[in-house]
N, C-alpha and C positions, 0 to 999 in steps of 0.2 A: 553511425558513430561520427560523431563532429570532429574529434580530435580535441576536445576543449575537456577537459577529465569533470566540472564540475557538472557542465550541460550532459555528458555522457552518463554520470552517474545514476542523476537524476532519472533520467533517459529509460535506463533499465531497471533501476526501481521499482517507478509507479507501478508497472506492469507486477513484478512480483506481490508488491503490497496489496494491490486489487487482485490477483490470483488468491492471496492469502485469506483476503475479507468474502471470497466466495463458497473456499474450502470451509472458513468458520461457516458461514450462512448454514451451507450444509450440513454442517454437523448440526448444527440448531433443528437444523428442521427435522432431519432423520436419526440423529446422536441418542442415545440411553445415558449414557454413564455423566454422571453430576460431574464428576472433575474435568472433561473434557466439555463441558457445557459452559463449564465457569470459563474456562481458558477459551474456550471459541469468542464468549462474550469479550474477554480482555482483548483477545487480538483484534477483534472489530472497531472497537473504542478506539486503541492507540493505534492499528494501522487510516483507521479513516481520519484521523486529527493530520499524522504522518503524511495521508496521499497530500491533504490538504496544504497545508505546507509545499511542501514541492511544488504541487501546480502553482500555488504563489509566488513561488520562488521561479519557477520556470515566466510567469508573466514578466515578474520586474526585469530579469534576465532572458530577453530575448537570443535565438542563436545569431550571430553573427554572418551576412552573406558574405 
């Protein structure tokens, strides 16, 4: 934690949102059921545009020494 609330947020974000895009992967690969197949597809879409962003966002906003 920086103490800086946006670089922090970010911070613990990515991490979720890439947890999230691996729980979908898995369900893709081993998942049955169409409705959670569709929704795993959604969450990959919009969390990998999501991580994307933030690491952009983390470049132009370097943390502070």
């Amino acid at each position: 934690m920086t103490g800086n609330t946006d670089q922090d947020f970010v911070a613990m974000m990515l991490p979720h949102h890439m947890a999230a895009v691996q729980m979908a992967k898995t369900e893709l690969q081993y998942g049955k059921d169409p409705t959670l197949r569709k929704m795993a597809h959604k969450i990959i879409t919009s969390q990998d545009a999501q991580i994307t962003e933030m690491q952009n966002w983390q470049r132009a906003h370097p943390v502070s020494e």
